[in-house]
C-alpha positions in Angstrom: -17.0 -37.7 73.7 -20.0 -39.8 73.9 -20.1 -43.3 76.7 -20.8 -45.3 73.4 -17.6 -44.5 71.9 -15.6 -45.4 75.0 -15.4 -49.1 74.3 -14.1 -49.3 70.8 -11.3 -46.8 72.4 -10.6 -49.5 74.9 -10.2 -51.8 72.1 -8.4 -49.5 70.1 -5.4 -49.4 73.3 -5.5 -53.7 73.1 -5.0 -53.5 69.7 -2.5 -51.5 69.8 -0.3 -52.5 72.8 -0.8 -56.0 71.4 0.9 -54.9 68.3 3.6 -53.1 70.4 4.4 -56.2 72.5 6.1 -58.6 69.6 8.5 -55.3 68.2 9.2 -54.5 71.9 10.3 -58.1 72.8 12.6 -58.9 69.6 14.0 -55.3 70.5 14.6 -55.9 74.1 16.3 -59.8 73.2 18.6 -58.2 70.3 19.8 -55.5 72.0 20.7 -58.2 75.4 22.1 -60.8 73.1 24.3 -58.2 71.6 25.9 -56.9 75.2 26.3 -60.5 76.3 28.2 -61.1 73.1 30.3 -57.9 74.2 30.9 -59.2 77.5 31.8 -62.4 76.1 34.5 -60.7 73.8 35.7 -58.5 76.4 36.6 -61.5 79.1 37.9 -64.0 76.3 41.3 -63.8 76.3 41.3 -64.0 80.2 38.8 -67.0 79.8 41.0 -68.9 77.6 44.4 -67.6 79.5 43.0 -68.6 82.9 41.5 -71.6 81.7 37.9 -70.6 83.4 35.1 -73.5 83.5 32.4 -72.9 81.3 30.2 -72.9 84.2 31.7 -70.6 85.5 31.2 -68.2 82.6 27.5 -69.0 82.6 27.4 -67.5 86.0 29.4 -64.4 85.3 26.4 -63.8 82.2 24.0 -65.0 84.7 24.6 -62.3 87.1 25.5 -59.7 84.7 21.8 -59.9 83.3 19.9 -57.9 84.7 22.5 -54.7 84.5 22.3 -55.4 80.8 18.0 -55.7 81.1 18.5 -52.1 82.5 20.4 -51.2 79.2 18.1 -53.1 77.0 14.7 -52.3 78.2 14.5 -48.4 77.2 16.0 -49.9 73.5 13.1 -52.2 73.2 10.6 -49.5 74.0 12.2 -47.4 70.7 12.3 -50.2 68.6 8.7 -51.8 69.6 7.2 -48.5 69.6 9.1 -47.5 66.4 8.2 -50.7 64.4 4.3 -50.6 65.9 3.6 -47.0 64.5 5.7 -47.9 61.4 3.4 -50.8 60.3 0.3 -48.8 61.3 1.3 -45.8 59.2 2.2 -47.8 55.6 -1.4 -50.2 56.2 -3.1 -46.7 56.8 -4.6 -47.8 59.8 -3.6 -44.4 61.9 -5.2 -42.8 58.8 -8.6 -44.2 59.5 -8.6 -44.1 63.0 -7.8 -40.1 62.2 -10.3 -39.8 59.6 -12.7 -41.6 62.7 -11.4 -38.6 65.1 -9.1 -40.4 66.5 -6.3 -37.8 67.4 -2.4 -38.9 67.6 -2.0 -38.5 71.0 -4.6 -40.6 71.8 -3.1 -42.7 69.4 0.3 -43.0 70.9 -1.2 -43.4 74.6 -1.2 -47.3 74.7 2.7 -47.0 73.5 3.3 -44.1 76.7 1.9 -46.3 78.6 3.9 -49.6 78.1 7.0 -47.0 78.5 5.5 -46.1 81.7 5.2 -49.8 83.1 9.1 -50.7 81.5 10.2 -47.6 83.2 8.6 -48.9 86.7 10.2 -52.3 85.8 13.7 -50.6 85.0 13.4 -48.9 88.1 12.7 -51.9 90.5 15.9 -53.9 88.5 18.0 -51.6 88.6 17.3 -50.7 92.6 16.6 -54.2 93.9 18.0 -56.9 91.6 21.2 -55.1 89.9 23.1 -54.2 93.4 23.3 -57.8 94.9 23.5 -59.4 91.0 26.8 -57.4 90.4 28.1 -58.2 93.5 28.5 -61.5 92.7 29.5 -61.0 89.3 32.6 -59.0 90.8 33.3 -61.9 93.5 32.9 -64.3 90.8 35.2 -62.3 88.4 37.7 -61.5 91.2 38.3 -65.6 91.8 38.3 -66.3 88.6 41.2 -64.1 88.1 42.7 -64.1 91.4 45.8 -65.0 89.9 46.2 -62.0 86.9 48.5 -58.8 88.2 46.8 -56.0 89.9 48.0 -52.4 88.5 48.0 -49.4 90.2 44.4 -48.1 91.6 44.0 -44.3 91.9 40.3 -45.0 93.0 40.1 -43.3 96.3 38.4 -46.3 97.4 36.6 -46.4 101.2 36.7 -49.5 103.5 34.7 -49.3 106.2 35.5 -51.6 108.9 34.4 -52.2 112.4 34.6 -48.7 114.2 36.8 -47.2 111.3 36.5 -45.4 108.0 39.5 -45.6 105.8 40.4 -43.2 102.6 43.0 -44.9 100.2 44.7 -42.8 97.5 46.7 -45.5 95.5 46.9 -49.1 96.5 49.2 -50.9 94.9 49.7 -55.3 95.5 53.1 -56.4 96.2 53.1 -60.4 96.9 50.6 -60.7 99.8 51.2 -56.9 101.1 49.3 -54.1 99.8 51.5 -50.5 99.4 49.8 -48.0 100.2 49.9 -43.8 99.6 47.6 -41.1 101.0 46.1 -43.1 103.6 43.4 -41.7 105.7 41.8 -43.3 108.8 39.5 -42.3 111.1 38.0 -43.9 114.3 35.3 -43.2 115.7 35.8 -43.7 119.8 33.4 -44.8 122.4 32.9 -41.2 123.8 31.9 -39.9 120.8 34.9 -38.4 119.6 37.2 -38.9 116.8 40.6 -40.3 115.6 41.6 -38.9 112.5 45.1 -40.5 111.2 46.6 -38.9 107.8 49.9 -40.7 106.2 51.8 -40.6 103.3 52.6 -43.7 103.4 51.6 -47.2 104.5 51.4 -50.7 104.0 49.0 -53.5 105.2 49.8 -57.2 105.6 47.9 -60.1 107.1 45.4 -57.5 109.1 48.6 -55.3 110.5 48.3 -51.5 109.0 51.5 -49.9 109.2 51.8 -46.1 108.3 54.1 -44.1 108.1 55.2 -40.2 109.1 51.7 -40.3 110.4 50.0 -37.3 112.1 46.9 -38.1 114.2 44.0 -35.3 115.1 42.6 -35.7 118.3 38.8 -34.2 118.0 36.0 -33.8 121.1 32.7 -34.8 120.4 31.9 -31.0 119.8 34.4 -30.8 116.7 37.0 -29.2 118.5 41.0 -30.7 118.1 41.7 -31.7 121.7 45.5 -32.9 120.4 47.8 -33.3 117.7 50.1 -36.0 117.5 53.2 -37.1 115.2 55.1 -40.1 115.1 57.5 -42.3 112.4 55.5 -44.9 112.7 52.0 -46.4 113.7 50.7 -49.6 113.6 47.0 -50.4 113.5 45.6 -54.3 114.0 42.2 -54.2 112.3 41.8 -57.4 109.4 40.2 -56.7 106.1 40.0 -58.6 102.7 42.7 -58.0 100.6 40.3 -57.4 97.6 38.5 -54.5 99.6 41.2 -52.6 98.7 40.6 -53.3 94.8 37.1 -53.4 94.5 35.6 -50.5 96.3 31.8 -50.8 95.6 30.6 -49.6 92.2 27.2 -47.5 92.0 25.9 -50.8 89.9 26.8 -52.6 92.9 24.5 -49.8 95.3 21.3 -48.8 95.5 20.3 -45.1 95.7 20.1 -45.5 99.5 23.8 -47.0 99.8 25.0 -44.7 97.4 24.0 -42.0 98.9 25.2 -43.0 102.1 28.7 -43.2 100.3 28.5 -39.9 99.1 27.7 -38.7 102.5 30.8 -40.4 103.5 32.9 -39.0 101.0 32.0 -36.0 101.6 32.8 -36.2 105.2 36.8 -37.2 104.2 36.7 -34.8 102.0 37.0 -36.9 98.6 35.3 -35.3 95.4 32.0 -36.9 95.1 30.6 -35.7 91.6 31.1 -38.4 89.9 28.6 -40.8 92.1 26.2 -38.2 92.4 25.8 -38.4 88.7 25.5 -42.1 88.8 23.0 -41.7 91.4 20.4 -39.5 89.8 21.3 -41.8 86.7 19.4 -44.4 89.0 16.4 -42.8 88.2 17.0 -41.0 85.0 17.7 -44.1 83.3 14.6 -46.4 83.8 12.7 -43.0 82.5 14.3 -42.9 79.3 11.9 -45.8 78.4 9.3 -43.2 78.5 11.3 -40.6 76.6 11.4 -43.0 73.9 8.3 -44.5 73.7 7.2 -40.8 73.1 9.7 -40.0 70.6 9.9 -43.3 68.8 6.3 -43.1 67.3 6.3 -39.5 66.8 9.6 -39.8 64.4 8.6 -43.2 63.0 5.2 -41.5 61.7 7.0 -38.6 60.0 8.7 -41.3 58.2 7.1 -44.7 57.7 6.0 -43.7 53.9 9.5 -44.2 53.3 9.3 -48.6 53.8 9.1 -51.1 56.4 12.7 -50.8 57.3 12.6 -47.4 58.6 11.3 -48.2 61.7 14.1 -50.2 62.6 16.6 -47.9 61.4 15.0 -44.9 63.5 15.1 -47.0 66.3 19.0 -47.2 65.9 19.4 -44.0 65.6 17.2 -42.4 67.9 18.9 -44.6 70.8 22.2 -44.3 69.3 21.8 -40.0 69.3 20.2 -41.1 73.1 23.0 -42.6 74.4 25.2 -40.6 72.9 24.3 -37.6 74.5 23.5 -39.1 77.8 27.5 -40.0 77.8 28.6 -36.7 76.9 26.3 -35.4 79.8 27.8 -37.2 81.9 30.8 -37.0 81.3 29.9 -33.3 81.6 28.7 -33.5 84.7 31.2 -35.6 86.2 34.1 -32.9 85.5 31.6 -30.1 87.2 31.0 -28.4 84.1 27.0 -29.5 84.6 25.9 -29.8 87.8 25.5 -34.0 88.8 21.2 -33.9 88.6 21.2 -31.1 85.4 23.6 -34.0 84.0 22.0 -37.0 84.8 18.5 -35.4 83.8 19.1 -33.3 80.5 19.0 -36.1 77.9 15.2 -37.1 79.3 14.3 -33.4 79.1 16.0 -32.6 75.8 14.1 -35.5 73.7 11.1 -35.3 76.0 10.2 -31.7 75.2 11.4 -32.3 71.5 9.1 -35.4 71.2 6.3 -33.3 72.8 6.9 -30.2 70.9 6.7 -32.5 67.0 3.5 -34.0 68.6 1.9 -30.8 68.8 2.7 -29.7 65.2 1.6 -33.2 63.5 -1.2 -32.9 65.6 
């Protein structure tokens, strides 16, 4: 390749991410309007039974945003890439630049690239802007519906208070009391040891923790038990938020580091953790599906834009449909151990990455 035809290559990527950016931003604003209006039906009968504020439900779609821009961004990068290569194919444009030596690779470069930069930008969402976003949406939807009945939670949710870490099987509200069953505490004392408490049975009420048939493990700062303890009864003074007990933080509501440091904490109580470390390496393997796309997007819409203009949205559909699809099944794979959590999280990307690549190389 000669320096003289460098620049009309550099035009050639304008040209071409310009024609990417108006598919890409209908695609990304469909596909957001479309899980708002699912939200929206989801929390209308409790909207209407509650008699929320309007305002109020702004906020709640307010803060659920950007989770849903973490859905929508690797959509928009099919569609926009889909619709871009579609339009280019029937106006025989990629014909010429081929005929001109252009090959498709170089082609499809601008289009890799935007999935690149949406991927960086899914990324940064999803690790800095969805954690404290969906923490307010749960505060906000917890007031809202302060009032509705609380079923029984089989959660193992953690609540980490003070000097203590405590393990909660099934929590279960009963006026202003919380019942409680496989109840777990441990303290962590000022020598460096530990209290570890195990119950059946408990019950916690205006910042009193009662449990009951408890058996407390008395461990050095070594690891070894130094005593064992039983009792009928044991009551612990240590105030926490009723809803702690009902909202134990969601991955959306973490970022890899705090995840992490929940599975690490999970572990240490000896709760199964496979199911957040597939959310976590979905932290990542999410934002790169907006690569994956953009790779297999145009390579699938060229195969088949002869066939009219409205294949390249229907491609799109489909290709993110079969995406999604299998991303669930993978992790839903991964989070009963049959995969393990990363081979779960990661497979989809790989699968239609290496399928897109391997298609490129035969067109090419």
């Amino acid at each position: 390749m000669s320096l003289r035809t460098l620049p009309p290559f550099t035009r050639l990527d304008r040209y071409i991410a310009r024609e990417m950016l108006i598919p890409l931003g209908i695609g990304i604003f469909a596909i957001l309007l479309m899980l708002i209006g699912n939200l929206l039906f989801t929390y209308a009968p409790w909207f209407f039974n509650y008699g929320v504020p309007l305002t109020a439900v702004l906020q709640m779609v307010l803060y659920y945003t950007p989770y849903l821009l973490v859905l929508s961004l690797p959509v928009g990068a099919a569609v926009g890439a889909a619709l871009t290569v579609n339009r280019l194919t029937r106006d025989s444009e990629i014909t010429v630049m081929r005929m001109a030596g252009v090959s498709l690779r170089r082609i499809f470069a601008p289009m890799l690239l935007i999935g690149v930069l949406l991927s960086g930008a899914n990324f940064a969402l999803n690790e800095y802007l969805v954690p404290p976003s969906m923490q307010q949406f749960n505060k906000l939807r917890n007031r809202m519906f302060l009032l509705a009945p609380v079923p029984n939670l089989t959660s193992n949710a953690v609540i980490k208070a003070q000097n203590y870490m405590i393990g909660i099987g099934v929590a279960q509200q009963q006026g202003n009391a919380v019942l409680l069953e496989d109840v777990l505490v441990m303290e962590r004392r000022e020598q460096g040891g530990w209290l570890v408490v195990k119950a059946p049975r408990g019950k916690y009420r205006n910042g009193i923790w009662e449990l009951y048939e408890p058996t407390a493990h008395y461990y050095q700062p070594d690891g070894t038990v130094a005593d064992v303890q039983q009792a009928t009864r044991l009551v612990i003074n240590l105030q926490v938020a009723l809803q702690d007990f009902f909202s134990a933080p969601t991955p959306e509501e973490q970022t890899m580091a705090q995840l992490g440091e929940q599975i690490r904490r999970n572990r240490q109580m000896g709760l199964d953790t496979r199911t957040l470390e597939v959310s976590y390496h979905l932290k990542a393997a999410v934002p790169v599906a907006c690569v994956v796309l953009a790779l297999c997007a145009p390579v699938l819409s060229f195969l088949l834009a002869r066939a009219g203009g409205f294949v390249g949205v229907l491609l799109a559909i489909v290709l993110v449909f079969v995406f999604w699809n299998t991303l669930l099944l993978f992790q839903i794979l991964g989070n009963h151990g049959v995969l393990p959590p990363l081979l779960a999280a990661w497979s989809p990307n790989l699968l239609f990455g290496v399928g897109g690549l391997v298609i490129l190389r035969r067109l090419e």
